[in-house]
PyMOL commands that place a pseudoatom at each C-alpha (Angstrom):
pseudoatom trace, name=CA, resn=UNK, resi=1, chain=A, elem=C, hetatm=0, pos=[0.000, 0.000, 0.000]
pseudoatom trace, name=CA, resn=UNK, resi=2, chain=A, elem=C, hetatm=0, pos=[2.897, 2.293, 0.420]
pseudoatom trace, name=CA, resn=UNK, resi=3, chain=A, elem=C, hetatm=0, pos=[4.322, 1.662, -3.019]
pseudoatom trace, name=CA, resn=UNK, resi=4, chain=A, elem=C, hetatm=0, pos=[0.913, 2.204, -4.406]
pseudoatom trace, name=CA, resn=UNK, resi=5, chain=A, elem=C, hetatm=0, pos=[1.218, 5.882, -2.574]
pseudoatom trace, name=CA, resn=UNK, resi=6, chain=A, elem=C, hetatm=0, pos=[4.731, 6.784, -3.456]
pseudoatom trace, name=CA, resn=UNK, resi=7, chain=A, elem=C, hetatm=0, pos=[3.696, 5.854, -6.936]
pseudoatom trace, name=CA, resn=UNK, resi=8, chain=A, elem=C, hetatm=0, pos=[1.034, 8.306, -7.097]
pseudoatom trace, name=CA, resn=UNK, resi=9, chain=A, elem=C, hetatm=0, pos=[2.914, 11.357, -5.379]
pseudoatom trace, name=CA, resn=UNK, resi=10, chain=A, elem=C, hetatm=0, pos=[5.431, 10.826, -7.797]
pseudoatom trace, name=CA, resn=UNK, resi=11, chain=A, elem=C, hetatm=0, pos=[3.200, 11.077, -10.507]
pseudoatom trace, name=CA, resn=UNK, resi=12, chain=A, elem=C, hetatm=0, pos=[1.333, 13.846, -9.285]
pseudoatom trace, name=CA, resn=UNK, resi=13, chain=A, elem=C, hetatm=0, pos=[2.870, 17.628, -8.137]
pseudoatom trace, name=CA, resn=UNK, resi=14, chain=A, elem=C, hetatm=0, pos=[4.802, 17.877, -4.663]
pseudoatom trace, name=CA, resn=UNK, resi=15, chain=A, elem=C, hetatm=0, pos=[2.281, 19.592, -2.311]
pseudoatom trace, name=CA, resn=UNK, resi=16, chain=A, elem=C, hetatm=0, pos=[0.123, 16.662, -3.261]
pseudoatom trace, name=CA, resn=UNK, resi=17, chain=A, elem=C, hetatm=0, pos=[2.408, 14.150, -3.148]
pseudoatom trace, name=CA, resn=UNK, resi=18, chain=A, elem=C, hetatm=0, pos=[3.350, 14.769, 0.215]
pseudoatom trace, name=CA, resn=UNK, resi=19, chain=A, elem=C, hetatm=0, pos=[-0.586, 15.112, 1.422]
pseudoatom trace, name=CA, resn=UNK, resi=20, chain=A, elem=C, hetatm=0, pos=[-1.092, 11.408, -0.678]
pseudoatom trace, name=CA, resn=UNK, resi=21, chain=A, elem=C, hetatm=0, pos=[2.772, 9.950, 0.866]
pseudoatom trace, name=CA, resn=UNK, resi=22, chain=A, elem=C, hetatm=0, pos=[1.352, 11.372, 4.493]
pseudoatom trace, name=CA, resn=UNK, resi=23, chain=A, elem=C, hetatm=0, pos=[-2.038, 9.663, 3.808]
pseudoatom trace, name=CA, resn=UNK, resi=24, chain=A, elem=C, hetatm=0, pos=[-0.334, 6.170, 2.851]
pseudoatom trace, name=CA, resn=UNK, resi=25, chain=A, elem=C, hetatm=0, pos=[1.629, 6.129, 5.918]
pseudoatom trace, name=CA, resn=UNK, resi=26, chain=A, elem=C, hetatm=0, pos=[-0.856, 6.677, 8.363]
pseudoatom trace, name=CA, resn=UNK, resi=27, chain=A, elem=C, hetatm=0, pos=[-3.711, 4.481, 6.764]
pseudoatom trace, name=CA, resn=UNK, resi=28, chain=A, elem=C, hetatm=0, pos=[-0.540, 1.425, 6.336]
pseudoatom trace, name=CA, resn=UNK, resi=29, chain=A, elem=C, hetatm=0, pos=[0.262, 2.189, 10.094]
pseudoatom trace, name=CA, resn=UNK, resi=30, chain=A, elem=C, hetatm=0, pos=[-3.330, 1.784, 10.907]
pseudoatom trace, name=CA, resn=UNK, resi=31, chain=A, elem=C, hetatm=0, pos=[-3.728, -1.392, 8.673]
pseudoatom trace, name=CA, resn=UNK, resi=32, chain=A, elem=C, hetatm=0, pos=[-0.694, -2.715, 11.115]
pseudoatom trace, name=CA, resn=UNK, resi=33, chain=A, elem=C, hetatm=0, pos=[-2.129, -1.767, 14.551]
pseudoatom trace, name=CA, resn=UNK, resi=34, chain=A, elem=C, hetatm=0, pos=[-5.240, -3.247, 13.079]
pseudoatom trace, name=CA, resn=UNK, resi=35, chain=A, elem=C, hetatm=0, pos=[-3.562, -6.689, 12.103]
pseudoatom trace, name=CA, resn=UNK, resi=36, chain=A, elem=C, hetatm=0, pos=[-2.266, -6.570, 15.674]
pseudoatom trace, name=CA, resn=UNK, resi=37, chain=A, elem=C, hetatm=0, pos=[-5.263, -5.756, 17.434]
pseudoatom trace, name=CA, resn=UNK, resi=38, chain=A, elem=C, hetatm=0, pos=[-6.473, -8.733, 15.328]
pseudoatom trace, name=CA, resn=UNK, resi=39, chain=A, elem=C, hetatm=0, pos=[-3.654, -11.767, 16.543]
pseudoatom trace, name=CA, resn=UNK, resi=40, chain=A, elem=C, hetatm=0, pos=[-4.318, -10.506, 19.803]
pseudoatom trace, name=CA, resn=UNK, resi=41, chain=A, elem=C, hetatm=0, pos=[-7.780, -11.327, 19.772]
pseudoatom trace, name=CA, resn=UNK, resi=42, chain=A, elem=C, hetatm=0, pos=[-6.841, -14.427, 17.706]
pseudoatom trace, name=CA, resn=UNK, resi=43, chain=A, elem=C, hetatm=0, pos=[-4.392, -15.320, 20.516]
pseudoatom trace, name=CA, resn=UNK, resi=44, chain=A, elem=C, hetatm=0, pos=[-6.793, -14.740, 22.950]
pseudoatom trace, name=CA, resn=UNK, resi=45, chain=A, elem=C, hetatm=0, pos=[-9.804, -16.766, 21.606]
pseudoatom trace, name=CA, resn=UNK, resi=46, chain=A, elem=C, hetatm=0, pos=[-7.221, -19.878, 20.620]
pseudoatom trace, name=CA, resn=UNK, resi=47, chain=A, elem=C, hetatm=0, pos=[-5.078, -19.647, 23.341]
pseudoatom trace, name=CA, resn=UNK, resi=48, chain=A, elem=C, hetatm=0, pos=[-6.805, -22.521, 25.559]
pseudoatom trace, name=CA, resn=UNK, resi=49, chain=A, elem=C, hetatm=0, pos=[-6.833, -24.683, 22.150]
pseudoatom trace, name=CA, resn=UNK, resi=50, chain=A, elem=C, hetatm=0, pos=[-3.089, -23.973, 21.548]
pseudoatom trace, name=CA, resn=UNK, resi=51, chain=A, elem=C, hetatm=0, pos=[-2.563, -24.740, 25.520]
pseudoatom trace, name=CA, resn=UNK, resi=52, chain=A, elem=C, hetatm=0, pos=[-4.452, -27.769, 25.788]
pseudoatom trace, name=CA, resn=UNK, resi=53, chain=A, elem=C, hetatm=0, pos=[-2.447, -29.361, 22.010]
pseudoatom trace, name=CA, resn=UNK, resi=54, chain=A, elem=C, hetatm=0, pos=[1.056, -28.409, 23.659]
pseudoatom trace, name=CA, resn=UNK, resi=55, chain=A, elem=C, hetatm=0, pos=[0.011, -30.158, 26.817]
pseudoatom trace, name=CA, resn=UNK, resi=56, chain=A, elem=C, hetatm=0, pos=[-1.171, -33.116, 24.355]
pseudoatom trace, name=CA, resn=UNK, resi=57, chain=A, elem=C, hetatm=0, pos=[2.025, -32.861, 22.303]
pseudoatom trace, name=CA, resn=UNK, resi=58, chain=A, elem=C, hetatm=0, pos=[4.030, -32.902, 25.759]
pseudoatom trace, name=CA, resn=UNK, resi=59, chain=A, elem=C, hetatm=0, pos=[2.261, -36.067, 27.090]
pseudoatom trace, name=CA, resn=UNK, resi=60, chain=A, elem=C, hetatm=0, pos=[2.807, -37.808, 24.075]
pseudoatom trace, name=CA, resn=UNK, resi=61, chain=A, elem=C, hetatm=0, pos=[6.812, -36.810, 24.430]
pseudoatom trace, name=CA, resn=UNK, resi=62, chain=A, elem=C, hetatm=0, pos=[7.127, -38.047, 27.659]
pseudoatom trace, name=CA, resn=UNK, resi=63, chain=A, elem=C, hetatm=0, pos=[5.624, -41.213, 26.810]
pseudoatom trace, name=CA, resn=UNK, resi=64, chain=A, elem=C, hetatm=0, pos=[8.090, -41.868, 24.156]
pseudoatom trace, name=CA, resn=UNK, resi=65, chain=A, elem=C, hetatm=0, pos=[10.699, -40.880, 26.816]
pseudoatom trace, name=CA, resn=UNK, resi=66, chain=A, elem=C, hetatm=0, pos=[9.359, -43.394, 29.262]
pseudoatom trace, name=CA, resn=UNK, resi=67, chain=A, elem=C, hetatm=0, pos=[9.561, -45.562, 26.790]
pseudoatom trace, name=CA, resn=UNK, resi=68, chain=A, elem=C, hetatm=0, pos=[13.185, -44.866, 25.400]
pseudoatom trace, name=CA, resn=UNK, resi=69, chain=A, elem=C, hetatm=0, pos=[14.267, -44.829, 28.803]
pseudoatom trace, name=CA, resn=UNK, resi=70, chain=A, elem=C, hetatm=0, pos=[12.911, -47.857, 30.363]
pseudoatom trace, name=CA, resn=UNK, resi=71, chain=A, elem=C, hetatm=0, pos=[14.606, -49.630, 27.279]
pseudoatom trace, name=CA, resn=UNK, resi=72, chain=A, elem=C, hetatm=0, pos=[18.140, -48.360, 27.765]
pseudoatom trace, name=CA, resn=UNK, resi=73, chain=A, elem=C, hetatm=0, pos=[17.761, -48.981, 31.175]
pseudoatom trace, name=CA, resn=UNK, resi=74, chain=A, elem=C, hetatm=0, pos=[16.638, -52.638, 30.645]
pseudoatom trace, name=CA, resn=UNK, resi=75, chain=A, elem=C, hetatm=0, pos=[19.654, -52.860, 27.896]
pseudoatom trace, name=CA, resn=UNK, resi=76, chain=A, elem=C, hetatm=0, pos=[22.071, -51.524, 30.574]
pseudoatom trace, name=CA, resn=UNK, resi=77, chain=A, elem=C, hetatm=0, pos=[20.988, -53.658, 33.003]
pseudoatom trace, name=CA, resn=UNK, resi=78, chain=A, elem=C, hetatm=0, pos=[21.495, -56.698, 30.689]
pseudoatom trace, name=CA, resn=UNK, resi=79, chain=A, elem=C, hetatm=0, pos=[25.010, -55.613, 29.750]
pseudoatom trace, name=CA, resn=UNK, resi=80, chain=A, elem=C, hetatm=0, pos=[26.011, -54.915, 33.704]
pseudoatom trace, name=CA, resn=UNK, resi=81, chain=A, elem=C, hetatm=0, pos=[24.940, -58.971, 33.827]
pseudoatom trace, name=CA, resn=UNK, resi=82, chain=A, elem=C, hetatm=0, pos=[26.523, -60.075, 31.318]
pseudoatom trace, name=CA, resn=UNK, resi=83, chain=A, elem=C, hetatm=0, pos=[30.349, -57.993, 32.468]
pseudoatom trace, name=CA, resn=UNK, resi=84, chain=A, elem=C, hetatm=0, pos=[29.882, -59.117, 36.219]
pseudoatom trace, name=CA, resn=UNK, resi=85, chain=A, elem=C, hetatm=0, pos=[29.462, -62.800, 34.552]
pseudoatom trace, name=CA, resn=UNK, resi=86, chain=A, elem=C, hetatm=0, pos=[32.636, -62.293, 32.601]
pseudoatom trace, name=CA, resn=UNK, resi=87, chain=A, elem=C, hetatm=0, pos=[34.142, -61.016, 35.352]
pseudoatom trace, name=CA, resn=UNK, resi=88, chain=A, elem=C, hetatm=0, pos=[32.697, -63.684, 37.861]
pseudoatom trace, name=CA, resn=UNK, resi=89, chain=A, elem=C, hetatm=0, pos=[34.130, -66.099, 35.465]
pseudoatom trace, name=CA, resn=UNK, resi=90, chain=A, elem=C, hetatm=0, pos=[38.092, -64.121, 34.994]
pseudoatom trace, name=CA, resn=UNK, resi=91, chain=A, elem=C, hetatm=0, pos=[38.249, -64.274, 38.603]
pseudoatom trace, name=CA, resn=UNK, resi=92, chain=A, elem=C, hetatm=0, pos=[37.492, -68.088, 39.227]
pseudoatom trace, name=CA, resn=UNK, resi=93, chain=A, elem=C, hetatm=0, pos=[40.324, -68.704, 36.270]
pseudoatom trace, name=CA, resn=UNK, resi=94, chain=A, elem=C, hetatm=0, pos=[43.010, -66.255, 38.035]
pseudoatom trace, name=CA, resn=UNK, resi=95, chain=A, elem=C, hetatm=0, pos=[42.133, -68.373, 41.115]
pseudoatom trace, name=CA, resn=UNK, resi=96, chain=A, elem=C, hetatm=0, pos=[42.695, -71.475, 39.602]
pseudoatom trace, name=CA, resn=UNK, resi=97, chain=A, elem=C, hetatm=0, pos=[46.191, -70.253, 37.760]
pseudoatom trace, name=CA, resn=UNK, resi=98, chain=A, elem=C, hetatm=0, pos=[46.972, -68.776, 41.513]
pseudoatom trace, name=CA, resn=UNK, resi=99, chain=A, elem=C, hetatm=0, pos=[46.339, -72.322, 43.236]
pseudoatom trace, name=CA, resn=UNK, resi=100, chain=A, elem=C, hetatm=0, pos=[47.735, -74.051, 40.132]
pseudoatom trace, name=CA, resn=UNK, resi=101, chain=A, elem=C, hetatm=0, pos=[51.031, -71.900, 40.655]
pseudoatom trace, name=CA, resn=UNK, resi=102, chain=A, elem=C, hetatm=0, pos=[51.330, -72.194, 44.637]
pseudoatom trace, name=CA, resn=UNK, resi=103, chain=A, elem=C, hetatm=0, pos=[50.503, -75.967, 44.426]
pseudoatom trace, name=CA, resn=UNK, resi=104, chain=A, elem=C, hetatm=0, pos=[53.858, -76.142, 41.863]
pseudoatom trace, name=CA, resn=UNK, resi=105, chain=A, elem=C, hetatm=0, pos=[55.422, -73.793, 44.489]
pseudoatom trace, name=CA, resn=UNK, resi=106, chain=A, elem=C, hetatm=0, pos=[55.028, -75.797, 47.429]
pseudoatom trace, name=CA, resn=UNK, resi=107, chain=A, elem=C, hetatm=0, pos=[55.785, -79.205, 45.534]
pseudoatom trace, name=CA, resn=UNK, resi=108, chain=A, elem=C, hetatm=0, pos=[59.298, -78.070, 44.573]
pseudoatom trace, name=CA, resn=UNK, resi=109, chain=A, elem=C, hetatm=0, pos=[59.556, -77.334, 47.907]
pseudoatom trace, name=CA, resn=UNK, resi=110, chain=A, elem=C, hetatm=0, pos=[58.877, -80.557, 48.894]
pseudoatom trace, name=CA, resn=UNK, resi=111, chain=A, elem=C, hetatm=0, pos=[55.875, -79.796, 50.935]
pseudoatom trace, name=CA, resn=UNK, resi=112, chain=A, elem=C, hetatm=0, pos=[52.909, -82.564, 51.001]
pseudoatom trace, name=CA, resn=UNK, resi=113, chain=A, elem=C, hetatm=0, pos=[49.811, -81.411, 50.369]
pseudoatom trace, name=CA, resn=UNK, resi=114, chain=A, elem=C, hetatm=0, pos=[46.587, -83.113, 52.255]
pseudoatom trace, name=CA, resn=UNK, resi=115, chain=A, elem=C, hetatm=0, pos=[45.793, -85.540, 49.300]
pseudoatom trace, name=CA, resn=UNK, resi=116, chain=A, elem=C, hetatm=0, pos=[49.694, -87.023, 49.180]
pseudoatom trace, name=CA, resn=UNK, resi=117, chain=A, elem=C, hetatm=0, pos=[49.127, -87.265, 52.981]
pseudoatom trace, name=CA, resn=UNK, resi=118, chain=A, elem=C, hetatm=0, pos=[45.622, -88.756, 52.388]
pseudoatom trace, name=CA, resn=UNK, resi=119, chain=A, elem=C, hetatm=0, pos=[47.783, -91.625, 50.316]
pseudoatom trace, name=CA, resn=UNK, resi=120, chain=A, elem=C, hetatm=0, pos=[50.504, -92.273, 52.581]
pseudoatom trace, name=CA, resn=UNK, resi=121, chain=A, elem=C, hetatm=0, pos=[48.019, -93.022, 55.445]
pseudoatom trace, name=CA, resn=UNK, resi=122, chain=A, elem=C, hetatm=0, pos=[45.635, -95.205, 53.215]
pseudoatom trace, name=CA, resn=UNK, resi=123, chain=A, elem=C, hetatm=0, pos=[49.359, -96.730, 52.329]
pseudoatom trace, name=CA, resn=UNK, resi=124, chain=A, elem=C, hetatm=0, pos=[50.008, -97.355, 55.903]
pseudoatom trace, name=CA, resn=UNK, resi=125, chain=A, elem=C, hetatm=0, pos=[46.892, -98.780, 56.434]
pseudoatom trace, name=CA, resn=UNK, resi=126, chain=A, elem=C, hetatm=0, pos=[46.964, -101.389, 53.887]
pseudoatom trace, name=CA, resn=UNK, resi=127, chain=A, elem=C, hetatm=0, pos=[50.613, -102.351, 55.031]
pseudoatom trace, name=CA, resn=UNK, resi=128, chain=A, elem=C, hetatm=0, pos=[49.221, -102.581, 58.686]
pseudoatom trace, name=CA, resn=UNK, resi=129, chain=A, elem=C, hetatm=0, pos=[46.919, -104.894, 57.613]
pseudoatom trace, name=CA, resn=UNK, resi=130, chain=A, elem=C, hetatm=0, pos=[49.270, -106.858, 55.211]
pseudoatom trace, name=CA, resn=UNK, resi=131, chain=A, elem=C, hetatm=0, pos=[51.587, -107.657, 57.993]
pseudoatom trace, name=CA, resn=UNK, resi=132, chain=A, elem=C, hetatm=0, pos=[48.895, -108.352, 60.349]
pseudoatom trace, name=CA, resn=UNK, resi=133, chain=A, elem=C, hetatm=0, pos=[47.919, -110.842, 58.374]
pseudoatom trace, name=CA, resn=UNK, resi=134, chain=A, elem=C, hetatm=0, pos=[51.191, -112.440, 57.514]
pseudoatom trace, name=CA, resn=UNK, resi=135, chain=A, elem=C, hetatm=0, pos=[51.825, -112.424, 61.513]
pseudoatom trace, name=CA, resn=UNK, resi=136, chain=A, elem=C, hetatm=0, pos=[48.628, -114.343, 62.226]
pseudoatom trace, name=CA, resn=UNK, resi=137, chain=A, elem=C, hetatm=0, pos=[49.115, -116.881, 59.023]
pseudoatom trace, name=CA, resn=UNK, resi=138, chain=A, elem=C, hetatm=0, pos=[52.867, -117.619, 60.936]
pseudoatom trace, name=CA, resn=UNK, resi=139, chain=A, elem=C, hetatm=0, pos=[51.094, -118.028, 63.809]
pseudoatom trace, name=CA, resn=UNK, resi=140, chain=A, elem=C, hetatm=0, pos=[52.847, -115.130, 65.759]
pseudoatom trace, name=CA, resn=UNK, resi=141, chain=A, elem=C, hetatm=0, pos=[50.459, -112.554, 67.871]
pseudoatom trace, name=CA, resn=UNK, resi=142, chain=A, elem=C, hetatm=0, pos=[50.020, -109.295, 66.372]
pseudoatom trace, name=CA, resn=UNK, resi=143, chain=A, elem=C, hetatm=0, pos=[50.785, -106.615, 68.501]
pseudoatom trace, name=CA, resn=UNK, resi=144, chain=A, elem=C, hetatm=0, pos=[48.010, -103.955, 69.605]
pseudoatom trace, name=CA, resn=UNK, resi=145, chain=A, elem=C, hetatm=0, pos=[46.993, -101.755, 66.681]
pseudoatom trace, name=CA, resn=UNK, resi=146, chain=A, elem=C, hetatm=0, pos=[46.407, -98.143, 67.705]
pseudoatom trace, name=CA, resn=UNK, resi=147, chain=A, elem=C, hetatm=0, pos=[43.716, -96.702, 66.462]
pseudoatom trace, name=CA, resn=UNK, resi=148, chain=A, elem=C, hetatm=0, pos=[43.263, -93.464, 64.695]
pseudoatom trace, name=CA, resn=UNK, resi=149, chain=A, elem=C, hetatm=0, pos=[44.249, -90.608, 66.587]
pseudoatom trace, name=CA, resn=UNK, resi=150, chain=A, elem=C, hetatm=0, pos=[43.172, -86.756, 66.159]
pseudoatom trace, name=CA, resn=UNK, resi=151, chain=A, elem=C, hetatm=0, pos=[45.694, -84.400, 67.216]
pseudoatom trace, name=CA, resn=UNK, resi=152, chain=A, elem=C, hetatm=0, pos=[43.981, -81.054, 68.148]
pseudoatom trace, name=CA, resn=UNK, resi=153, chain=A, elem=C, hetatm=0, pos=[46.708, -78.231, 66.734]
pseudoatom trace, name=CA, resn=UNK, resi=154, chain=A, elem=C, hetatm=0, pos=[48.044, -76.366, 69.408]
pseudoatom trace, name=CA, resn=UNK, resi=155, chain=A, elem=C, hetatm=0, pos=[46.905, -72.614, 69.120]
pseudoatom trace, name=CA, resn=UNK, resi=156, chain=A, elem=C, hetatm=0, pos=[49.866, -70.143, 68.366]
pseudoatom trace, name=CA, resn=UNK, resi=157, chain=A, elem=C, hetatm=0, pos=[48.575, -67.036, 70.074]
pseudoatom trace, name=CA, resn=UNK, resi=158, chain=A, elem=C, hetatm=0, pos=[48.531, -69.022, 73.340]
pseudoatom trace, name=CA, resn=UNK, resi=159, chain=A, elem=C, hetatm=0, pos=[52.283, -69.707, 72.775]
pseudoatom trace, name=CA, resn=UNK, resi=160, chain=A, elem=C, hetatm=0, pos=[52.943, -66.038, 72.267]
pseudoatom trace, name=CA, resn=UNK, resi=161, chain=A, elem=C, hetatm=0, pos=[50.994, -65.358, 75.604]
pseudoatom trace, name=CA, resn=UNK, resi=162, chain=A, elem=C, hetatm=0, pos=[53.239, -67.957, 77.203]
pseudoatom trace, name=CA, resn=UNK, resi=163, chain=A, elem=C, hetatm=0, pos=[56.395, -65.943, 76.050]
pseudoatom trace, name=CA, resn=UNK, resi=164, chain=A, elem=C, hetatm=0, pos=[55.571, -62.952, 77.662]
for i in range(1, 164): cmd.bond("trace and resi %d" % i, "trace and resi %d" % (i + 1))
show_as sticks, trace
zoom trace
């Protein structure tokens, strides 16, 4: 609309053209505050409809959230499983190589362990026996066999209490 008025000034003489350039500007301005008084009353009468689809809109997003997050959480929770199960099962083969190692260690030292010891007795039983029975096919009595005896293990702190 202002073109259209700084088209016709142009065309027509100057005292006009400035009356017809003054009109233009204050019936565009007017046309504005009009448009404005409009989207206000626009605003006002839609407002509660635009209010009520963003609250729909947000709903919806925080459903999908929910959703998205209950899902990575789930996934998370699945992978924290599955590394405690690898690690579960690292550890047990560490221990083994650690019992494996001191096992070696201790049989170069020459210590028995509780199943060579577990032998040699069985061993000693079976000769006990053996000559037991050779002594009673010759006829000879067999002396008194002592039976099994559990040795309680003396308790090291009382020793230390004895030495002060």
């Amino acid at each position: 609309m202002l073109k259209k008025a700084k088209e016709a000034a142009a065309q027509g003489n100057a005292t006009s053209r400035s009356k017809d350039l003054a009109q233009a500007v204050l019936d565009s301005s007017h046309q504005i505050w009009l448009a404005g008084v409009g989207a206000f009353v626009r605003a006002r009468q839609e407002g509660g409809k635009a209010f009520e689809s963003l609250v729909q809109q947000g709903e919806k997003l925080e459903q999908r959230t929910k959703l998205a997050a209950a899902e990575t959480a789930g996934a998370a929770s699945a992978k924290a499983k599955e590394m405690q199960q690898m690690a579960s099962g690292t550890w047990e083969k560490l221990e083994q190589v650690f019992e494996d190692r001191v096992a070696r260690a201790l049989g170069k030292l020459g210590v028995y362990t509780q199943n060579d010891v577990q032998k040699l007795a069985d061993r000693v039983e079976r000769l006990s026996e053996a000559v037991n029975e050779l002594l009673n096919a010759s006829g000879t009595r067999a002396p008194a066999v002592a039976k099994k005896k559990t040795t309680a293990r003396k308790n090291p702190a009382k020793k230390v209490a004895r030495k002060r």
